[in-house]
C-alpha positions as CSV (number, residue, x, y, z in Angstrom):
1,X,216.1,38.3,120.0
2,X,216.0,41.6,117.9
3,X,220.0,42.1,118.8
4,X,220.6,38.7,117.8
5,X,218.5,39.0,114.7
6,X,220.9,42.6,113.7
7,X,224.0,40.5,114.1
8,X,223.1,37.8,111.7
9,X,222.2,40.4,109.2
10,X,225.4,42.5,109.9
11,X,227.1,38.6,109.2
12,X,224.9,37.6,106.0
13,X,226.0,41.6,104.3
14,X,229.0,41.3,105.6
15,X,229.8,38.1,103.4
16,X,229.7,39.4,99.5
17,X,230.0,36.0,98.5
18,X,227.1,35.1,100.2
19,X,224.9,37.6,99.1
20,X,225.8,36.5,95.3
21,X,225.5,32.4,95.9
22,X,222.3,33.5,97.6
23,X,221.3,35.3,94.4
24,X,222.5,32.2,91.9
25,X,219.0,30.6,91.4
26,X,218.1,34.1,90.0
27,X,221.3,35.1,87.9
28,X,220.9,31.3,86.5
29,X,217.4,32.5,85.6
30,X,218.0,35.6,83.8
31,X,220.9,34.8,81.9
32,X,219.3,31.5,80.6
33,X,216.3,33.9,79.4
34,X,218.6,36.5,78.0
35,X,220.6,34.5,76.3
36,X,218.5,31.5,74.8
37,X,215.1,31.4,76.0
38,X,213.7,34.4,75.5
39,X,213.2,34.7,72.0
40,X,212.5,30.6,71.6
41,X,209.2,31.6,73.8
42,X,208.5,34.8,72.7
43,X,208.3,32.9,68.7
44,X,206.2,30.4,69.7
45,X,203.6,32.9,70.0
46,X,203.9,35.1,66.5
47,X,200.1,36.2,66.5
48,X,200.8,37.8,70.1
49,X,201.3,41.6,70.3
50,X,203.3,42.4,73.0
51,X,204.4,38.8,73.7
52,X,208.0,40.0,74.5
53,X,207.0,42.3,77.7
54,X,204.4,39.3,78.7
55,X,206.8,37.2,78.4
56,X,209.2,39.1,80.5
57,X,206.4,39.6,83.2
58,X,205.7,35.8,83.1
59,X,210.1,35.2,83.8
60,X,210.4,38.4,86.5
61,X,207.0,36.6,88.3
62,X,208.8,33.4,88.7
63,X,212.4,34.8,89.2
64,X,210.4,36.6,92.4
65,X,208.8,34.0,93.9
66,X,211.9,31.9,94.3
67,X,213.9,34.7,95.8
68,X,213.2,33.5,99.1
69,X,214.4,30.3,98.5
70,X,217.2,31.1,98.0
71,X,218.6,33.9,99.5
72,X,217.1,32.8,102.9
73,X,219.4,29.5,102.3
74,X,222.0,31.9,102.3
75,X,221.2,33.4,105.1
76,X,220.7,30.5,107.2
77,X,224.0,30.1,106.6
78,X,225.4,32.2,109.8
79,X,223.2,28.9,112.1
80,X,225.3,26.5,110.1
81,X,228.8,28.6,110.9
82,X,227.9,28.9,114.4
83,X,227.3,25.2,115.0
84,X,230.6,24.4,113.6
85,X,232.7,26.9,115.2
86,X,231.1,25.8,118.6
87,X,229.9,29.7,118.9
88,X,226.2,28.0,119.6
89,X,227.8,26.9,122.7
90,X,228.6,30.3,123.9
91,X,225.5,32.2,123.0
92,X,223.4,29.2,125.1
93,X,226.0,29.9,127.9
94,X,224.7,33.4,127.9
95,X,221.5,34.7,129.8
96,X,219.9,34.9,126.3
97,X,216.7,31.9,126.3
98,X,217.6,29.2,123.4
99,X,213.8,29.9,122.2
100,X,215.1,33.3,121.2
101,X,218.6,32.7,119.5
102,X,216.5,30.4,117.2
103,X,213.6,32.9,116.5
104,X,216.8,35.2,116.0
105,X,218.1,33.0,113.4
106,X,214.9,32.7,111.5
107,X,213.5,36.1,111.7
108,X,216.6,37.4,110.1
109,X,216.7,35.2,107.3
110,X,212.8,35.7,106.9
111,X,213.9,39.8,106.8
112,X,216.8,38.8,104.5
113,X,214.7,37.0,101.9
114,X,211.9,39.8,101.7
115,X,214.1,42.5,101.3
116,X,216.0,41.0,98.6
117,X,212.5,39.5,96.7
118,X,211.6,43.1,97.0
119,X,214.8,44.0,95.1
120,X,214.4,41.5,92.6
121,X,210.8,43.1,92.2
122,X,212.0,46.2,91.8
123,X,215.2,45.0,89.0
124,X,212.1,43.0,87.2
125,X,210.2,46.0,86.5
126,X,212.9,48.0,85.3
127,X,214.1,44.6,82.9
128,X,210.0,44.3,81.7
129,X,210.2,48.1,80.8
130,X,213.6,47.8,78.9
131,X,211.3,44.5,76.9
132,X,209.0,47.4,75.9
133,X,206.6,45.9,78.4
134,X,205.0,47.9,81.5
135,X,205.2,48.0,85.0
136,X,202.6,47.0,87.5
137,X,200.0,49.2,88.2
138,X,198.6,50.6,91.1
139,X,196.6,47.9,92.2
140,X,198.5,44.5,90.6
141,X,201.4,46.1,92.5
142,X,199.8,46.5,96.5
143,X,198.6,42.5,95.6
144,X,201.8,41.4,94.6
145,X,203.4,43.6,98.0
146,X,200.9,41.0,100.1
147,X,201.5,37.7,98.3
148,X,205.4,38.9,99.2
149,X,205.6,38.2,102.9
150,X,203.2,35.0,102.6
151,X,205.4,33.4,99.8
152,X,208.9,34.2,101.8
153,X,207.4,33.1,104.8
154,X,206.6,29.5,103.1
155,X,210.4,29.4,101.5
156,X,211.9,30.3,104.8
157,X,210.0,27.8,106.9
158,X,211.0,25.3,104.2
159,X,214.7,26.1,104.0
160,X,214.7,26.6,107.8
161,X,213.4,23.0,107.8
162,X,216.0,21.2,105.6
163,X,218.7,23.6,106.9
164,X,218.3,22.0,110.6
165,X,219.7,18.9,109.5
166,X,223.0,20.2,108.5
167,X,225.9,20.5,111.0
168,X,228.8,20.9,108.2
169,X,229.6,24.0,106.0
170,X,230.6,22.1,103.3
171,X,227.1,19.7,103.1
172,X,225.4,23.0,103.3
173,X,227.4,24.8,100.7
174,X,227.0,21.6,98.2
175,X,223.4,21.7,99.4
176,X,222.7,25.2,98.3
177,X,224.2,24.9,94.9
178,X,222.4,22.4,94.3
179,X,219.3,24.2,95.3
180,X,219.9,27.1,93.9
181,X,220.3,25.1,90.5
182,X,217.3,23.1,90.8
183,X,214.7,25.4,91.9
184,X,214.2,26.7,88.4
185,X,213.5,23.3,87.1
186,X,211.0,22.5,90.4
187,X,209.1,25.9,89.8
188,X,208.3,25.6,86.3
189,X,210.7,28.7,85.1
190,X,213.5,27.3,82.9
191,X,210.6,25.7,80.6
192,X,206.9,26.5,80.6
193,X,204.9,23.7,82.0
194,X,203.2,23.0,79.0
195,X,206.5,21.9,77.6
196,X,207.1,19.3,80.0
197,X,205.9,15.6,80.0
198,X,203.1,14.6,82.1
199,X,204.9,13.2,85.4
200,X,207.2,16.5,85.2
201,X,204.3,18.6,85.1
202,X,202.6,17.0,88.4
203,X,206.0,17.1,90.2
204,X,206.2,20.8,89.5
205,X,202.5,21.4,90.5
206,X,202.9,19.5,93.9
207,X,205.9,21.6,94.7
208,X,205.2,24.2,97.6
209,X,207.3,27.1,96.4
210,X,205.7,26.7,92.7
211,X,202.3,27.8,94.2
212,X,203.9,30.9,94.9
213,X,205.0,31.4,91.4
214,X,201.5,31.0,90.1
215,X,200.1,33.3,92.7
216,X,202.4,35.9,91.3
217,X,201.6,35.0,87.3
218,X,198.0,35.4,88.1
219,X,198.1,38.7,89.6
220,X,201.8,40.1,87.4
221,X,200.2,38.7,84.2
222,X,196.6,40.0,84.5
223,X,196.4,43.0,82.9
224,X,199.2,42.1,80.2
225,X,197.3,38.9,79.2
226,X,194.4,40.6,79.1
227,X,195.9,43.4,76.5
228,X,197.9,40.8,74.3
229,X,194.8,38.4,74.4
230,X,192.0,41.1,73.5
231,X,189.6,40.2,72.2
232,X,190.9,36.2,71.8
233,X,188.8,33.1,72.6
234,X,188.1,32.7,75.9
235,X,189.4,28.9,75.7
236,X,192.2,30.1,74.6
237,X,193.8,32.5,77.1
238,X,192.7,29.6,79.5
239,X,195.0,27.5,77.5
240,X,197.9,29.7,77.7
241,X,197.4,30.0,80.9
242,X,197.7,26.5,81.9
243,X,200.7,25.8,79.2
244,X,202.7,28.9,81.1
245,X,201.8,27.8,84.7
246,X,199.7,30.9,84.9
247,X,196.6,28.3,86.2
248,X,197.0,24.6,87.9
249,X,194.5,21.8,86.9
250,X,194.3,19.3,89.0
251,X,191.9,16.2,87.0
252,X,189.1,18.8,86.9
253,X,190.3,20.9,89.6
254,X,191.6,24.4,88.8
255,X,193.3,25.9,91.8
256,X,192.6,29.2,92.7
257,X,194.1,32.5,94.4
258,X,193.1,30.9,97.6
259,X,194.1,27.7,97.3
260,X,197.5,28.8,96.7
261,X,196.9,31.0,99.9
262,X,196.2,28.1,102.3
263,X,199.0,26.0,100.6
264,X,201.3,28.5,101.8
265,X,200.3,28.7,104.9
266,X,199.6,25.0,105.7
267,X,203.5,24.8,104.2
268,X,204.7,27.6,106.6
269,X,203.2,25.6,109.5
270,X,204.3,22.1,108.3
271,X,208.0,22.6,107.9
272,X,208.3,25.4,110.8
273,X,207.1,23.2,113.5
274,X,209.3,20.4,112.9
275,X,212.5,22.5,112.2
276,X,211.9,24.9,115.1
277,X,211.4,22.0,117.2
278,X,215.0,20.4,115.6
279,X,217.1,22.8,116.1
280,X,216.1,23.4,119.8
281,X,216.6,20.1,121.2
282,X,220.1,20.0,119.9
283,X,222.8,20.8,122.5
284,X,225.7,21.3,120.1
């Protein structure tokens, strides 16, 4: 499994024009924020002192945790190819057990999508300094490192699922555009939630890979929120919390570091079941 796990790797680099459709969700992201968002959010918040580094903490937290997403679509990729080129065919003609060409096919797009998250970690630190903002400390950092691996395993078993569907490059390709345009709008990172009407805000909420997002705003946006907000009205940090996605209310629910924990894992479990069990009934 490990050898067949290297070669889909070697295939995914290999591919340039992978790598950078993989990464689309995220350019999209960045230039939107660069170019027009940015200072529309950072004035809607004049009294703030050091809103413009929060801000860009709050943008760099959501550009991380859909990452994954992405890029592990990208990856997945190399299955798709196979199946269509017949080369499935030859690798279950081979000695190898089909259990592990599929655990071979995941595990390298789960690898591929946590090593580019990390990336995008490290480039959003380096774009929050350049906002005059600061990097993670010590401890914010070593959370954020463990949320990591729990959020890309949700986003793979999730892409992993829809991906098993697909038999044609060109449904995939048009598939992953069209993901890698939406999942801005699903996450809640093109527009804070606050800004969006009710039925927006609960579709955004209920989505699996936005739970990651907020797991990341709570522990990226601590210790920034807690300087711009100093000595503030307790009410109201809760309130810009729950405009910028930072907290989700539920009727009088407010879900918590571990609730986002188990939805993540209860979505890992969900979609890889199914999808593992997809793809390795098919015999072409």
């Amino acid at each position: 499994m490990l050898n067949f796990t290297q070669r889909n790797l070697k295939v995914f680099f290999r591919q340039k024009s992978a790598v950078f459709f993989s990464l689309l969700g995220v350019i999209l992201v960045i230039g939107l924020y660069v170019l027009f968002l940015g200072d529309v959010w950072i004035r809607n918040f004049p009294e703030i002192q050091g809103a413009k580094g929060l801000m860009g903490t709050w943008v760099i937290a959501g550009i991380v945790s859909i990452t994954p997403v992405t890029t592990a679509m990208g990856a997945f990729e190399a299955m798709v190819q196979d199946r269509s080129r017949k080369l499935n065919r030859d690798f279950l003609a081979s000695p190898v057990q089909r259990w592990k060409l599929v655990g071979g096919y995941v595990f390298s797009a789960y690898l591929v999508a946590l090593l580019m998250s990390l990336v995008a970690l490290a480039l959003g630190e380096l774009y929050i300094l350049s906002c005059g903002g600061k990097v993670l400390a010590s401890g914010a950092l070593g959370k954020t490192l463990l949320i990591l691996p729990l959020s890309t395993l949700a986003s793979s078993a999730m892409v992993f699922f829809f991906v098993s569907f697909f038999q044609s490059p060109a449904a995939f390709s048009t598939a992953s555009t069209v993901i890698g345009t939406l999942i801005g709008f699903l996450t809640g990172i093109y527009l804070p939630l606050g800004s969006l009407p009710e039925a927006v805000r609960w579709v955004v909420k209920l989505f699996p890979v936005s739970h990651a997002g907020a797991l990341l705003r709570q522990v990226m946006l601590e210790a920034p929120t807690a300087e711009c907000f100093a000595g503030a009205p307790e009410a109201a940090v809760r309130d810009f919390q729950e405009s910028m996605g930072v907290l989700y209310r539920y009727g009088d629910f407010t879900a918590g570091p571990f609730t986002h924990v188990l939805v993540l894992l209860g979505v890992s479990i969900l979609f890889f079941l199914p999808a593992w069990w997809n793809v390795s009934r098919k015999k072409s």
